[in-house]
C-alpha positions as CSV (number, residue, x, y, z in Angstrom):
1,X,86.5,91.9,113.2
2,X,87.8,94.6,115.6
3,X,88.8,98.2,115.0
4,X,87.4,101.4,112.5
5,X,85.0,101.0,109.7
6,X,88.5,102.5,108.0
7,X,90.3,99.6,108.9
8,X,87.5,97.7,107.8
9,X,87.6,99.7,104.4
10,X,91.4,98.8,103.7
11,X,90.9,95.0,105.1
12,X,87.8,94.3,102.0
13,X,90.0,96.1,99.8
14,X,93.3,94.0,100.2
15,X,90.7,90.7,100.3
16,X,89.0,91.9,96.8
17,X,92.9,92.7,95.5
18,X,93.7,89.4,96.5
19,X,90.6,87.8,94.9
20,X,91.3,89.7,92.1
21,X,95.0,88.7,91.4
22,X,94.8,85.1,92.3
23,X,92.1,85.2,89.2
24,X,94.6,87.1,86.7
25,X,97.3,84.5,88.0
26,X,94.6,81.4,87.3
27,X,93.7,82.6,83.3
28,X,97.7,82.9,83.0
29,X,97.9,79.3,83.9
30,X,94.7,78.1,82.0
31,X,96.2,80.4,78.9
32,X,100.1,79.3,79.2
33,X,98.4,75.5,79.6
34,X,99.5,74.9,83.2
35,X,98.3,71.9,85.0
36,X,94.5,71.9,85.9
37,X,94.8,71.5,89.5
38,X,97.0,74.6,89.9
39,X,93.7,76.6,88.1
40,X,91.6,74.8,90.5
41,X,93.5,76.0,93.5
42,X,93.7,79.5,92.1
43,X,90.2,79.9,90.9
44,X,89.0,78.3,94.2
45,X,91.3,81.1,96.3
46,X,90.1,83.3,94.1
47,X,86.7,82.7,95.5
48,X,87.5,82.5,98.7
49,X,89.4,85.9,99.1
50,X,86.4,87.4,98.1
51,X,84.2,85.5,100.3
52,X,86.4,87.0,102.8
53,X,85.6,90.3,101.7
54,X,82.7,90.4,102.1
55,X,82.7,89.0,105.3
56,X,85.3,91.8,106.4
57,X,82.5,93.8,105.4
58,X,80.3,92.2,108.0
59,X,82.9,91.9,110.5
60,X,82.2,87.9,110.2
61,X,84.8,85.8,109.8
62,X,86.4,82.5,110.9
63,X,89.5,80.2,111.3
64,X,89.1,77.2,108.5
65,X,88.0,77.3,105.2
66,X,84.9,75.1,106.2
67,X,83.8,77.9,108.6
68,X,84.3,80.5,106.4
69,X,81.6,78.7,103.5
70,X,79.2,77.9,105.8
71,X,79.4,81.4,107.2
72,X,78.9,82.7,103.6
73,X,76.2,80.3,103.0
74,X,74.2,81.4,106.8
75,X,74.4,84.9,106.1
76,X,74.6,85.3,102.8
77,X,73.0,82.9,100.7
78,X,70.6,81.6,102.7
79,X,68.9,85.4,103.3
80,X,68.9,85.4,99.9
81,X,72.2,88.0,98.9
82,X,73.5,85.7,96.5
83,X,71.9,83.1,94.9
84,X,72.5,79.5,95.7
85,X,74.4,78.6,92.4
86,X,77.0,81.1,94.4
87,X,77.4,79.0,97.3
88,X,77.1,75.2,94.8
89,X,80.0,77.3,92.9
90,X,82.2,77.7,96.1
91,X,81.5,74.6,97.6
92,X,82.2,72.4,94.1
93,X,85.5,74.7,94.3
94,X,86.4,74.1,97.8
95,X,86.2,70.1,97.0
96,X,88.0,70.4,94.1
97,X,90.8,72.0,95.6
98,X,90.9,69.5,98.7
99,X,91.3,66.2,96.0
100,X,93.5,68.1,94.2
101,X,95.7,68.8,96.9
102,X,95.1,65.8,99.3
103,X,94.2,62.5,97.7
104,X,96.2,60.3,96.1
105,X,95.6,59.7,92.3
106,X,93.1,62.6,91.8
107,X,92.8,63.8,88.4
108,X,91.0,66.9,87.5
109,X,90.2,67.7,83.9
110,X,91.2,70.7,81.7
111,X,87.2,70.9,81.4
112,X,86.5,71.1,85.3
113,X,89.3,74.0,85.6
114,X,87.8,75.5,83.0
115,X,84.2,75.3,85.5
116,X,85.8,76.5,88.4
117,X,87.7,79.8,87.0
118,X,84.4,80.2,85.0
119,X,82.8,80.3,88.7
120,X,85.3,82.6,90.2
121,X,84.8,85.4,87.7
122,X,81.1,85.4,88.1
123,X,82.1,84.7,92.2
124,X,84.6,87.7,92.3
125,X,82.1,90.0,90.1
126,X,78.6,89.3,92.0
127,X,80.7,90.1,95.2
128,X,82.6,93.6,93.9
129,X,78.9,94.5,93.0
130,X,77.6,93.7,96.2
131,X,80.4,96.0,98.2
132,X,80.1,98.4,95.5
133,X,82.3,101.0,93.9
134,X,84.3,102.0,97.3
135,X,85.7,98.5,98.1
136,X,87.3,98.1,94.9
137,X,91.2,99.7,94.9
């Protein structure tokens, strides 16, 4: 990532804001009983937004979904930052998401939605403490 530590500021900021609504718009589903593969999809973007926060925050980032994850899991996991069950969280979340959306005939569960935005509040939480106060808006 290019520019000011201030544009850097307002960048992990709209990432956690993102992280933080696509979780409020996941319970609504889960609460309202909508389908279990839009919560999956949610909860996992929920995740993922705040992966990308915190990548912002290293000025890190990358083009797929795939490369962001395994740059999460390089530099954050594996030195020990998070803790692994961060990175099986994200990675159960990511695969979820891709059956949901792109085979045929997949069928996720209320009880595995229920798993993933489970994940993604723990995700979004472990991450905002990480930044700390200043990131959040």
């Amino acid at each position: 990532m290019t520019g000011t530590d201030g544009d850097r500021a307002v960048v992990i900021a709209y990432r956690l804001e993102q992280a933080r609504a696509t979780f409020a718009d996941a319970r609504i589903l889960r609460d309202s009983g909508g389908s279990p593969r839009s919560i999956v999809n949610r909860g996992y973007y929920a995740m993922f937004y705040s992966v990308l926060a915190v990548l912002a925050a290293t000025g890190k980032g990358a083009a797929k979904h795939a490369g962001v994850i395994a740059l999460f899991d390089l530099h954050f996991v594996k030195s020990g930052v998070f803790p692994a069950q961060m990175s099986k969280a994200l990675h159960k979340a990511f695969e979820l998401r891709q059956a949901e959306d792109y085979r045929e005939l997949s069928a996720c569960d209320a009880g595995r939605a229920t798993e993933v935005l489970d994940s993604a509040d723990l995700f979004i939480q472990a991450v905002e403490d990480y930044l700390g106060p200043e990131a959040r808006t």
